[in-house]
Steps between C-alpha positions, in 0.01 A plus 500: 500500500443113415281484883341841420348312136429201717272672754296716185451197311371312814334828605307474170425161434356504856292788390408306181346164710290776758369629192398134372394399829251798475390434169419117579326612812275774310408261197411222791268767683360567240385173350392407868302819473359328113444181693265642736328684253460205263364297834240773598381527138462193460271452817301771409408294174426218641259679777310705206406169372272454768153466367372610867649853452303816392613716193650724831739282619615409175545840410721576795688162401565610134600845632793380757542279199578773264677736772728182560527486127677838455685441822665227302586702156638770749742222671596316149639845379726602844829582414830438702776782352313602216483107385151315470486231773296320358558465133391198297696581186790604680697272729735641741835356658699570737836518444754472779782425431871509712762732359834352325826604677 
């Protein structure tokens, strides 16, 4: 009986770091994802300052702008089990800890 509480406990706290691991991975997509987007946004400013371009081009630069723009409120607000990700008021740990015998 002992063994069979060994092997659940084990069973579970190896479920418990898989289910870390894939939080950890998710929240790290996911800012390399807000990386990229910061990156292209910010080359697309620096192109529209161009004094060379027509009111065209910088029209198509503010609107892959903008799209990029919402592209980024829609990644800030993904959620992982019902829990923001991303969360500035709200910092999340996790807790793993190794049972007492």
């Amino acid at each position: 009986a002992r063994l069979d509480g060994q092997i659940r406990t084990d069973r579970a706290a190896a479920n418990n770091l898989r289910n870390a691991i894939t939080y950890v991975q998710t929240k790290s997509d996911g800012l390399r994802t807000v990386d990229r987007v910061l990156f292209r946004m910010d080359e697309l400013a620096i192109r529209a300052s161009d004094a060379a371009l027509t009111t065209r081009d910088r029209l198509r630069y503010q609107s892959e702008f903008s799209s990029l723009q919402t592209h980024l409120g829609q990644l800030v607000t993904e959620k992982f089990n019902h829990d923001p990700l991303y969360d500035p008021l709200r910092t999340r740990h996790l807790h793993l800890h190794r049972p007492v015998w």
